[in-house]
GUVEX-893610 format. One line per 3 residues: their letters; for each residue x, y, z of C-alpha. Coordinates in nm, 4 decimals. Example, Ala and Ser with C-alpha at 12.3 -4.5 7.8 and 13.67 -1.06 7.14 Angstrom:
as = 1.2300,-0.4500,0.7800 ~ 1.3670,-0.1060,0.7140
END
This chain:
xxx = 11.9139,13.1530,25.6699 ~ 11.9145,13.5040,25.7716 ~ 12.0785,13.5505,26.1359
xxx = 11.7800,13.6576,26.2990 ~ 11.6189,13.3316,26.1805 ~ 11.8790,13.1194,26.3045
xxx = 11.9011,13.2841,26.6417 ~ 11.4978,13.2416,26.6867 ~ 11.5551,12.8715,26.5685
xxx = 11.8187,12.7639,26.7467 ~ 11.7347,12.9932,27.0866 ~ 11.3720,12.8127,27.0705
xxx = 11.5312,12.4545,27.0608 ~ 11.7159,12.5278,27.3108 ~ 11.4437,12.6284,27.5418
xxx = 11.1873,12.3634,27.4321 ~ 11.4138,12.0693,27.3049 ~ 11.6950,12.0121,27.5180
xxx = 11.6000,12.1506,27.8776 ~ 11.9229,12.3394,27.8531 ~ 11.9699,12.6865,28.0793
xxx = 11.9625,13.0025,27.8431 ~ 12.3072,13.1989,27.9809 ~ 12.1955,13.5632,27.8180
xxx = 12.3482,13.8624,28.0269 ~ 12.1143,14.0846,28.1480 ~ 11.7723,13.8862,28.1584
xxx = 11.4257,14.0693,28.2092 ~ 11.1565,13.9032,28.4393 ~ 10.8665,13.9888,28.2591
xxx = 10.5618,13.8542,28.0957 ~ 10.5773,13.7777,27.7000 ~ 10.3287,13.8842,27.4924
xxx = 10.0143,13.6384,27.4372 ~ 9.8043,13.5201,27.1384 ~ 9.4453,13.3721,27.2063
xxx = 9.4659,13.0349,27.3897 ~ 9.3790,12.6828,27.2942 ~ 9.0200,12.6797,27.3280
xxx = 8.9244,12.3744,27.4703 ~ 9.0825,12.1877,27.7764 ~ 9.1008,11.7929,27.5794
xxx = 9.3951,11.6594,27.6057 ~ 9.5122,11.3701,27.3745 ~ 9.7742,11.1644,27.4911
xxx = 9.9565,10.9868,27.2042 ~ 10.1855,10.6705,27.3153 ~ 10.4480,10.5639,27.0457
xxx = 10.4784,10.1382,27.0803 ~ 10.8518,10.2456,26.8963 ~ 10.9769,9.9317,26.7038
xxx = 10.7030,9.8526,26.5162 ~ 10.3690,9.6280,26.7009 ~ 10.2541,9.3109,26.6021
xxx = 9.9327,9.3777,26.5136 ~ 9.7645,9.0279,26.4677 ~ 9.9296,8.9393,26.8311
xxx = 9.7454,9.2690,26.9903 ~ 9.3553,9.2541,26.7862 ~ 9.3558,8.8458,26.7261
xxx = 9.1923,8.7352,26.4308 ~ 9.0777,8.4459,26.6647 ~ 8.8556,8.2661,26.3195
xxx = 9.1318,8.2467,26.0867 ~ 9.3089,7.9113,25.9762 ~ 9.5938,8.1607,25.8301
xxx = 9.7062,8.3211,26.1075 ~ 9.7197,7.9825,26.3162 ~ 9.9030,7.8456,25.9936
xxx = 10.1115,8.0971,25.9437 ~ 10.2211,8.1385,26.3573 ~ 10.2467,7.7884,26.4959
xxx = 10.4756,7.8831,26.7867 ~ 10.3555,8.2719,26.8355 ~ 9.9498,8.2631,26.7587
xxx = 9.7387,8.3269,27.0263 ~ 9.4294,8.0241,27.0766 ~ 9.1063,8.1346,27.1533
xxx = 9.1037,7.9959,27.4491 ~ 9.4318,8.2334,27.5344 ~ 9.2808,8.5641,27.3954
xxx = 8.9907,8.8181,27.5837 ~ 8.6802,8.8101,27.4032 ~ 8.5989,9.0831,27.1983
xxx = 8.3646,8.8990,26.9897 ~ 8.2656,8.5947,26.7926 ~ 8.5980,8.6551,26.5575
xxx = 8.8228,8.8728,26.7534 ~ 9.0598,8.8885,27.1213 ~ 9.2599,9.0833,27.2862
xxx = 9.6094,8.9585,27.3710 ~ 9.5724,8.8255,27.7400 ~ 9.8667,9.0386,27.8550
xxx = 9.5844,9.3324,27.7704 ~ 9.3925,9.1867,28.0637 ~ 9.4098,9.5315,28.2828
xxx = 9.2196,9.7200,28.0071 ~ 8.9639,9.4773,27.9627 ~ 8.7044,9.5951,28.2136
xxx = 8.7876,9.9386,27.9956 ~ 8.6857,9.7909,27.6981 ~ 8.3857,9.5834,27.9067
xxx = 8.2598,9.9896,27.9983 ~ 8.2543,10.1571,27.6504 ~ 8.5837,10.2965,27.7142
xxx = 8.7984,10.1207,27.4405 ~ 8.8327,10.1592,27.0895 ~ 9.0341,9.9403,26.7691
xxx = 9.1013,10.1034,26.4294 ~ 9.2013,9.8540,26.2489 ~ 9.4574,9.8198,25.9265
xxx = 9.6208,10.1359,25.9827 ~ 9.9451,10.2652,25.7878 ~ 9.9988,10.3918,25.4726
xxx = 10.0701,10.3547,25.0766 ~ 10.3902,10.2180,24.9765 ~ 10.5324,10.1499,25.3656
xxx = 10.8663,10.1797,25.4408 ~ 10.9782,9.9474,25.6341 ~ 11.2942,10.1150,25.7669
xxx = 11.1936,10.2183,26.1550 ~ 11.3841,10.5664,26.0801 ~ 11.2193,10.6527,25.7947
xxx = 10.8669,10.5063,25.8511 ~ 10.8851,10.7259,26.1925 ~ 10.9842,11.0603,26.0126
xxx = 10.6619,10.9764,25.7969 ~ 10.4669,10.9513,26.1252 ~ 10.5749,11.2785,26.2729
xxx = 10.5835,11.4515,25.9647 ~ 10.2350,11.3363,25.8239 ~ 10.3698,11.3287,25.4672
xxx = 10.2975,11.0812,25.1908 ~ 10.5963,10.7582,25.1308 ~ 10.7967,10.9905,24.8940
xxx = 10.8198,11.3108,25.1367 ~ 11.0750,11.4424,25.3185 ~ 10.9522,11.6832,25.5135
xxx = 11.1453,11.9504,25.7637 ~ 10.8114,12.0059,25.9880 ~ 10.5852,11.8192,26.2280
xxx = 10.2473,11.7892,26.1788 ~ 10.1893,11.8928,26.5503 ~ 10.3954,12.1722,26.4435
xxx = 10.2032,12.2702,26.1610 ~ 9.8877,12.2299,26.3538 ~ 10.0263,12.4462,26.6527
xxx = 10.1573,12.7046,26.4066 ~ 9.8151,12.7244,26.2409 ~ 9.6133,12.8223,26.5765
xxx = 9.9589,13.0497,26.6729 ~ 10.0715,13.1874,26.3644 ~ 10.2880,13.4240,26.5964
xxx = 10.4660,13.1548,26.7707 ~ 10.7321,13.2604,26.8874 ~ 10.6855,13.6249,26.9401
xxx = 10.3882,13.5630,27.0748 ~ 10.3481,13.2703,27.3195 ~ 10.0480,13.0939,27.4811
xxx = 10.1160,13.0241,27.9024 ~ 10.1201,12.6746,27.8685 ~ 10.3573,12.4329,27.6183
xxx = 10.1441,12.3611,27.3528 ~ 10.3299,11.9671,27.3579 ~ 10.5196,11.8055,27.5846
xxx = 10.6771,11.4732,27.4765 ~ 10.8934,11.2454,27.7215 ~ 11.1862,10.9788,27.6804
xxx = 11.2885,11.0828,27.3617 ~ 11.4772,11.3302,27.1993 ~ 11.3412,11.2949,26.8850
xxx = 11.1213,11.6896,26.8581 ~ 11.0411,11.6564,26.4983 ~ 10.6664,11.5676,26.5395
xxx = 10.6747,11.9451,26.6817 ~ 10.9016,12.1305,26.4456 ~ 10.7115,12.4544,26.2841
xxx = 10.8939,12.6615,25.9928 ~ 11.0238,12.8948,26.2378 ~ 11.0807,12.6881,26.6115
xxx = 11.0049,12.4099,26.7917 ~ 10.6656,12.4158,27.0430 ~ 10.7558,12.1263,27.1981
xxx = 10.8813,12.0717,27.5446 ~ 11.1177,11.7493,27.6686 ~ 11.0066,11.6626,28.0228
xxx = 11.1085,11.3540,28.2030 ~ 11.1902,11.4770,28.5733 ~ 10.9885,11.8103,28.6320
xxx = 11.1888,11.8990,28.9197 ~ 11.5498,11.8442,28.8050 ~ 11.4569,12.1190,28.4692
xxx = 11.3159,12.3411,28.7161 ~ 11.6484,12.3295,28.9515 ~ 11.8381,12.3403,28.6184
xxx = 11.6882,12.6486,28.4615 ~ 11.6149,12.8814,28.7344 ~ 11.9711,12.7996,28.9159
xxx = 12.1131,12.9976,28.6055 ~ 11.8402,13.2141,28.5694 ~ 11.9749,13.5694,28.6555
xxx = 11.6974,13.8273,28.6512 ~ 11.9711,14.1033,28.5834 ~ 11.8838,14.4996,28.5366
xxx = 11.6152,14.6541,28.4127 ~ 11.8291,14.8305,28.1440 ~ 11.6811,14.8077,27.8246
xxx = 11.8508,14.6949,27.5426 ~ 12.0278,14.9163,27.3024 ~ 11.8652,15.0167,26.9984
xxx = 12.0444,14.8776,26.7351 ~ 12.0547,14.5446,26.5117 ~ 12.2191,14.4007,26.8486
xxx = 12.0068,14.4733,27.1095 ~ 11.7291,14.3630,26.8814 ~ 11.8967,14.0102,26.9357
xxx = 11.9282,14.0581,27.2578 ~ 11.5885,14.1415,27.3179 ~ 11.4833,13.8382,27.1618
xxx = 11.7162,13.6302,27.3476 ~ 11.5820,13.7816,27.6627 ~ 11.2486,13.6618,27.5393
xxx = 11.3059,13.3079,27.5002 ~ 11.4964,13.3104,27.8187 ~ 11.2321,13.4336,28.0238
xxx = 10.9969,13.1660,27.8222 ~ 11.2242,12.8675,27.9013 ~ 11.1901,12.9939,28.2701
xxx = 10.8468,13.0334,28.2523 ~ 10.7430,12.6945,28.1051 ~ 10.9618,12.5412,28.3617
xxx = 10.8244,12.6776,28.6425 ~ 10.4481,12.5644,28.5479 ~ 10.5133,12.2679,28.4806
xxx = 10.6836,12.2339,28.8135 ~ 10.3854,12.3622,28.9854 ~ 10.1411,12.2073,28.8206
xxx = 10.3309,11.8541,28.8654 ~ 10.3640,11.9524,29.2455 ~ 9.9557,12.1097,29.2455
xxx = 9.8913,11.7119,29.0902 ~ 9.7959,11.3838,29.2460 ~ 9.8013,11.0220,29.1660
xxx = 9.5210,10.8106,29.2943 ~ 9.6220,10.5055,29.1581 ~ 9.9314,10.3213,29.2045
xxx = 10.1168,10.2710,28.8326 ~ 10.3257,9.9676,28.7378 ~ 10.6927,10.0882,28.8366
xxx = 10.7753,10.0438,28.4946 ~ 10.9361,10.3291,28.2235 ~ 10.5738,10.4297,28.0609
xxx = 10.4247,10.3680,28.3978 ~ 10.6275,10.6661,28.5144 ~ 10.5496,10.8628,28.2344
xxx = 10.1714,10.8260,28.2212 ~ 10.2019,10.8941,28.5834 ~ 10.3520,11.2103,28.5806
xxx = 10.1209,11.3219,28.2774 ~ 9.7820,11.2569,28.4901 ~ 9.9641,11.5028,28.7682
xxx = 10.0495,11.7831,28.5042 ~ 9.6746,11.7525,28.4193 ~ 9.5334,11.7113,28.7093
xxx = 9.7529,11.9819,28.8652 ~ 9.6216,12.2687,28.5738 ~ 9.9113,12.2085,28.3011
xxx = 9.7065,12.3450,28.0285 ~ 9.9173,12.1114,27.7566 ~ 9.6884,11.9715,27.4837
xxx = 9.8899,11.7206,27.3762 ~ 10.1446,11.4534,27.5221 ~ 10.3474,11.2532,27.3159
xxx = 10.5091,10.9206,27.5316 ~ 10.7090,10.5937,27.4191 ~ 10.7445,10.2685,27.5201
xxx = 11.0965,10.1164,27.3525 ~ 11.1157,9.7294,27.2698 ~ 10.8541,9.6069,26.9837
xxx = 11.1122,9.5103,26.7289 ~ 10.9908,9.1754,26.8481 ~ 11.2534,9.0088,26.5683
xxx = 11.3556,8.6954,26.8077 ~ 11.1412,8.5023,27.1069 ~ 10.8466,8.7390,27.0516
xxx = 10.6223,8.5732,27.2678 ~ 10.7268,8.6831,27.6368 ~ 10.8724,8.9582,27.5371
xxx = 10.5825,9.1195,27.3150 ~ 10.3477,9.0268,27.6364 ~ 10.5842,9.2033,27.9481
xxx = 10.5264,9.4742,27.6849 ~ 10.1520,9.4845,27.6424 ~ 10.1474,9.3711,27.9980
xxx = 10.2941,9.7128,28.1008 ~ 10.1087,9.9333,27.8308 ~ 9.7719,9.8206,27.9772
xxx = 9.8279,9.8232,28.3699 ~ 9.9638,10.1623,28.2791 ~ 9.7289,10.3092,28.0649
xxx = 9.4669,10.0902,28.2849 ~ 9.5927,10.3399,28.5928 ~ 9.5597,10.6485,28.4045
xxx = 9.2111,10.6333,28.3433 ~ 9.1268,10.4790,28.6567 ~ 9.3181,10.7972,28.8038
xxx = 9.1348,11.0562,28.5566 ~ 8.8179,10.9012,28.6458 ~ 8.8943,10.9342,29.0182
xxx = 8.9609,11.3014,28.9826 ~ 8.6574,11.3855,28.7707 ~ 8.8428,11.4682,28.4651
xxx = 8.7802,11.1229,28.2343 ~ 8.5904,11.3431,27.9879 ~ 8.8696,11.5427,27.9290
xxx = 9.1198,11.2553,27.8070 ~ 9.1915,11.0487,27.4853 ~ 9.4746,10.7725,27.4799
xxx = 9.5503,10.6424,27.1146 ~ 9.8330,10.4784,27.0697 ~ 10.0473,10.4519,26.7520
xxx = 10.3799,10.2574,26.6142 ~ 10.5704,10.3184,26.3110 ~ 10.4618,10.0191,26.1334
xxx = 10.3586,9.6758,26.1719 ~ 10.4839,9.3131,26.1384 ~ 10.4435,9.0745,25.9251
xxx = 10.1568,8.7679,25.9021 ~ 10.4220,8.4563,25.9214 ~ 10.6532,8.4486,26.2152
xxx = 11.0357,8.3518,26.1262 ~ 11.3017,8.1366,26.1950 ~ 11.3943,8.2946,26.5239
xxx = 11.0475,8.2831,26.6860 ~ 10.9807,8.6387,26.5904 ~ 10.8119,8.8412,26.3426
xxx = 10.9678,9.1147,26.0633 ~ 10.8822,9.4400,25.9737 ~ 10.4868,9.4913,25.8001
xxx = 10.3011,9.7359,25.7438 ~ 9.9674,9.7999,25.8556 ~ 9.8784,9.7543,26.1745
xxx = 9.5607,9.8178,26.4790 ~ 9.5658,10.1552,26.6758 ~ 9.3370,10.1306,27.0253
xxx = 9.2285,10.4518,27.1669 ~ 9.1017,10.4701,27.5269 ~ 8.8715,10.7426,27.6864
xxx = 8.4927,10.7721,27.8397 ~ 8.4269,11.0268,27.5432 ~ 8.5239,10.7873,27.2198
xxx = 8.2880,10.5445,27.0053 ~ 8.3323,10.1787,27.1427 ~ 8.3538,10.0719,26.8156
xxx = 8.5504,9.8579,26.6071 ~ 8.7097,10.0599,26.2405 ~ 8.7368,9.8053,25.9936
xxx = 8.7819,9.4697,25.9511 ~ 9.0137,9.2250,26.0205 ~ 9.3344,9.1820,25.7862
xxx = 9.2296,8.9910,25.5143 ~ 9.5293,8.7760,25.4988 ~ 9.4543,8.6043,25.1656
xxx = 9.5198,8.9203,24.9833 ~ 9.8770,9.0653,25.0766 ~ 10.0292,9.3133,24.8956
xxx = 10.3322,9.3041,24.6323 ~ 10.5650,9.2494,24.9448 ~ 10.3450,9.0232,25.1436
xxx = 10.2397,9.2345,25.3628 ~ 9.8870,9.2775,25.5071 ~ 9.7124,9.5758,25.3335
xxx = 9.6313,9.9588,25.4550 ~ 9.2361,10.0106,25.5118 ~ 9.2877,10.3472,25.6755
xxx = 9.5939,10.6173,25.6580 ~ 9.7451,10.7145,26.0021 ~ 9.6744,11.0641,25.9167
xxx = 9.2623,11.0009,25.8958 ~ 9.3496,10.9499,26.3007 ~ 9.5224,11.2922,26.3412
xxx = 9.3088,11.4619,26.1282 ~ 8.9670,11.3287,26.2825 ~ 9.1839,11.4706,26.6399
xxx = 9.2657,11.7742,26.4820 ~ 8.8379,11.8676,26.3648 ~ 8.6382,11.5948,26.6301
xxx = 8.8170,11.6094,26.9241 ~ 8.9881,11.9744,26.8958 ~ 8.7033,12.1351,26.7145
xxx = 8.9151,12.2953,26.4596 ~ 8.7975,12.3182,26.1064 ~ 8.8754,12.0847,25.8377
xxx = 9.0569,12.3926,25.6400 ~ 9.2857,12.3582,25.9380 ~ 9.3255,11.9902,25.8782
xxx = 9.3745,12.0389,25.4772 ~ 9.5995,12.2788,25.5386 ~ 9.8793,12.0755,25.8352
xxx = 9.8549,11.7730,25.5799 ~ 9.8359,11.9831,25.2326 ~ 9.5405,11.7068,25.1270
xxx = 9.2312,11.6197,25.2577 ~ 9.1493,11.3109,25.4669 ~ 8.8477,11.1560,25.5675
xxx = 8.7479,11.1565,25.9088 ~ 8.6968,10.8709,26.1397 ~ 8.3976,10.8864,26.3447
xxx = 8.5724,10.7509,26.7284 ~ 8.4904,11.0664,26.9294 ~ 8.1500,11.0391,27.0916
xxx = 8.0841,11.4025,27.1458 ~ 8.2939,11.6304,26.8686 ~ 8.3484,11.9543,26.9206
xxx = 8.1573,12.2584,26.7457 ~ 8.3449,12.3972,26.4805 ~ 8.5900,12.7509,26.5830
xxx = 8.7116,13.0246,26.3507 ~ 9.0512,13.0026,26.2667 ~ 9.3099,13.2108,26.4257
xxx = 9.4263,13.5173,26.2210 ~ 9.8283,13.6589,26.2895 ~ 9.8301,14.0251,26.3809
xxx = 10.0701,14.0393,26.0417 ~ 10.0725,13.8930,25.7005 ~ 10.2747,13.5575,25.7263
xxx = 10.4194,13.3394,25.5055 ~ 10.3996,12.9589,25.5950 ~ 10.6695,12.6963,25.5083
xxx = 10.6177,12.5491,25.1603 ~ 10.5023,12.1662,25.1673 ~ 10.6326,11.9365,25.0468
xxx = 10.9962,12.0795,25.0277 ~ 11.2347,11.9457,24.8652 ~ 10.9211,11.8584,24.6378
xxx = 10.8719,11.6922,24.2773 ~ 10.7003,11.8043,24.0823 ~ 10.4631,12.0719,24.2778
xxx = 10.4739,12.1695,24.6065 ~ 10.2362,12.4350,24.8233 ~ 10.2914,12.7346,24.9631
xxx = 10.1006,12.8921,25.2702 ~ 9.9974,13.2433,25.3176 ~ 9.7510,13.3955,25.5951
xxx = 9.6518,13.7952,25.5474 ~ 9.5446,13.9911,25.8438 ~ 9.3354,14.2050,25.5744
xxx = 9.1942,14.1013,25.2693 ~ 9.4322,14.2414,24.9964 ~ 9.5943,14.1855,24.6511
xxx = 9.8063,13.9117,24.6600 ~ 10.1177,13.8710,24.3777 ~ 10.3486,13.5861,24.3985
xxx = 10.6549,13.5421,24.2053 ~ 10.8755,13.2545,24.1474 ~ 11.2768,13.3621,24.0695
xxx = 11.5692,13.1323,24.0588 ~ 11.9000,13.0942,24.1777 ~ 12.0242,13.3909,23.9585
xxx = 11.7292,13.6146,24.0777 ~ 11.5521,13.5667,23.7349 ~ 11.1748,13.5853,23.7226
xxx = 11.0610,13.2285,23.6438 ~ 10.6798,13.2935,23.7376 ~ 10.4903,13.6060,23.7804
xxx = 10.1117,13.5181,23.9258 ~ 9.9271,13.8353,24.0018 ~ 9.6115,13.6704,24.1714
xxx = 9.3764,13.9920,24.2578 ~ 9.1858,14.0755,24.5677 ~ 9.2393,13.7788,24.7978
xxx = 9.0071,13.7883,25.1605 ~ 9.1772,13.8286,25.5015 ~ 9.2626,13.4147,25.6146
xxx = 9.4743,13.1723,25.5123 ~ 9.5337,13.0660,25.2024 ~ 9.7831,12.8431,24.9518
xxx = 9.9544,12.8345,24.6064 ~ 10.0242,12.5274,24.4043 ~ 10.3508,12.5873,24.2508
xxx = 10.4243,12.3470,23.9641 ~ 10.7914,12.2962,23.8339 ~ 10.7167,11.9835,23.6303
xxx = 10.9226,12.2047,23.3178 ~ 11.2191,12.3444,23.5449 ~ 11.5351,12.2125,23.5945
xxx = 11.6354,12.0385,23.9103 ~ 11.7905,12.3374,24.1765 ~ 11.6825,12.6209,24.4336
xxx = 11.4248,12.8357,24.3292 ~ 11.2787,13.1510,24.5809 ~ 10.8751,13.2127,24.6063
xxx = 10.7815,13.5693,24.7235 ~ 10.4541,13.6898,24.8207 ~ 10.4012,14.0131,24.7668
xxx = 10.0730,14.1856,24.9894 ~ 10.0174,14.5451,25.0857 ~ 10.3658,14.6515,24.9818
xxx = 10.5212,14.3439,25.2195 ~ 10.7305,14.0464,25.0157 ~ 10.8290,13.7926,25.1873
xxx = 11.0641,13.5415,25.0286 ~ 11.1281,13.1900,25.1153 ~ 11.3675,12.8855,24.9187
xxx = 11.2528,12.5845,24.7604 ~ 11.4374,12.2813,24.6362 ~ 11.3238,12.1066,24.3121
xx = 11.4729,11.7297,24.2798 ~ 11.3965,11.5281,24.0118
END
């Protein structure tokens, strides 16, 4: 990594991942340069249920003889459950977002996950935030990619909002681009705020030198003045905000509180991404899984009683997601193991009532026993990313490097917007990488131009030469196929307009 790279990666981190002060000598106060801005004001709120949910204890398959065979201690009678219809309930502990559902305001998708799960809760998360297939490791977000898609100048160019905010986790993957991170840890608005501009130090107006150092510095004084920025509006907006609901005084209570004030009070944050610890429901699942649901609902009951108070319901989608399932029989502890598919709800006066999909069919499990995928998680981002942002699909195809169908739960999807072009040819992180045996490489020109891209190894010997002609201003990608090299680093340049840019990839077979 060249040290220019390292400095923008680490000094961006810094600012949006850790809500540490920036120390730099001889700080600017000035505004950054801007890119266009998000283009619509939705705002998708994404809750994590982190330990993996019990799906058949959440969307009850309230007809089936297996599920009542397979649970005697933990199923849920029908008698228990909230009517949904003649072969389905909600848990009763969803009780607060019944009269939701009762309006047209709540949504089930059900049998989500993905091929070949992984039923480790580390891994089967990175696959979440990364939106890669079972057998990808992947250094970038999907949020990331997305953001760096509409921003391809991020972060020398910076919109005047945070593009993400995530709380009660450290975990900024689902937000890592090629370059940075455009994701922002909040939890206490008002302690950052104190934290950053008490070391904040507007110093001289001396400009830096001009030389390879004060080009650093430069940049440093950049991100500085960005981590001070992005503090200070999201302390105003949270203090411009109101809550007109009382939430449960509970951990995602506090959080879903304090993300209807940023909205309400102008934050201009498209997406919030919020957790709720505890669903590794291994042992006496039955009152703890409902205190859980119990305090999802009554908070996520209060938020869009709140929005809907303030006029801004139209605005909001809640989905939430976990990193897997569990599985149909309960074991010997009065709990449930790790599965694999598993219901998402989303919540919001502008979504499709509707339920995706059936119930599990639990006479056909797969190899492992587990209940079987009828829709990939990423069909859910990707239907955000067109429906509900109004992106196009090439936007989609290109965060996820494949195309997924959408799912139709937004009542009212946005009109289709141009992509965003850079101001300068870019290069975008190759995907997957490490890869075997082909992996894709990103490019977006400015100008329509020849294109030439040339794969070298680690010696610097040409391996590839693909001269591919007149290519039209956009964004683009290259298939690169290494199914006959050997196992090692390779480099890809793309050569345009007399500009090559160069980046590493990692074959492992």
């Amino acid at each position: 990594m060249k040290r220019r790279d390292f400095i923008k990666t680490s000094m961006v981190l810094s600012a949006f991942g850790k809500q540490l002060p920036l120390m730099a000598v001889g700080r600017n106060r000035r505004q950054l340069g801007r890119t266009s801005q998000w283009e619509t004001d939705r705002v998708v709120i994404l809750i994590k249920l982190n330990g993996g949910n019990d799906g058949l204890n959440t969307v009850i398959p309230i007809e089936d003889d297996i599920y009542y065979e397979a649970r005697p201690t933990l199923a849920i009678s029908p008698g228990q459950s909230l009517s949904v219809n003649d072969t389905t309930g909600f848990h009763p502990s969803l009780g607060p977002i019944y009269p939701f559902y009762q309006n047209g305001q709540v949504g089930i998708i059900q049998g989500v996950g993905y091929q070949q799960g992984n039923l480790s809760h580390f891994r089967s998360s990175d696959i979440w935030v990364t939106g890669s297939d079972a057998n990808e490791h992947l250094l970038t977000g999907w949020l990331g990619r997305l953001f760096e898609n509409e921003y391809p100048d991020f972060p020398d160019d910076v919109p005047d909002h945070p593009l993400a905010i995530q709380f009660n986790s450290a975990n900024l993957l689902e937000f890592r681009t090629s370059e940075s991170n455009v994701g922002m840890m909040v939890f206490d608005p008002e302690t950052m705020y104190a934290i950053i501009s008490g070391n904040y130090v507007p110093g001289e107006d001396d400009p830096a030198p001009e030389s390879y150092g004060g080009d650093e510095l430069a940049y440093i004084r950049e991100i500085d003045t960005l981590s001070m920025e992005y503090s200070e509006v999201i302390y105003d907006s949270a203090l411009a905000g109101i809550n007109t609901m009382e939430y449960p005084d509970n951990n995602i209570g506090y959080q879903m509180a304090l993300t209807s004030k940023l909205i309400s009070g102008g934050l201009g944050t498209p997406v919030y991404r919020l957790y709720q610890p505890g669903y590794d429901t291994h042992a006496n699942q039955a009152n703890n899984h409902a205190n859980l649901l119990q305090d999802v609902s009554g908070s996520i009951a209060a938020f869009l009683q709140d929005m809907a108070n303030q006029d801004l319901q139209d605005r909001v989608m809640v989905v939430t997601t976990s990193e897997f399932g569990r599985r149909v029989y309960e074991n010997g502890s009065f709990g449930t193991d790790h599965g694999t598919s598993a219901p998402c709800l989303f919540f919001g006066s502008n979504i499709v009532p509707d339920i995706f999909g059936n119930h599990p069919d639990l006479t056909n499990l797969n190899n492992n026993n587990n209940m079987q995928v009828q829709y990939d998680f990423r069909q859910i981002y990707s239907t955000l990313i067109t429906d509900w942002f109004g992106l196009p699909e090439s936007v989609a195809q290109n965060v996820f490097a494949q195309s997924f169908d959408s799912i139709p739960f937004v009542q009212e999807p946005l009109s289709v917007k141009p992509p965003v072009l850079p101001a300068h040819f870019k290069v975008h992180a190759a995907f997957p990488n490490p890869f075997n045996p082909t992996t894709v490489i990103g490019y977006t020109l400015p100008a329509a131009g020849n294109v030439n891209i040339r794969i070298m190894d680690s010696r610097g010997r040409l391996i590839q030469n693909n001269h591919l002609g007149p290519i039209s201003k956009g964004h683009h990608t290259f298939r690169i196929e290494g199914k006959t090299w050997a196992s090692g680093t390779y480099f890809a340049q793309v050569e345009t307009g007399g500009t090559a840019l160069t980046q590493k990839i990692t074959l492992v077979k």
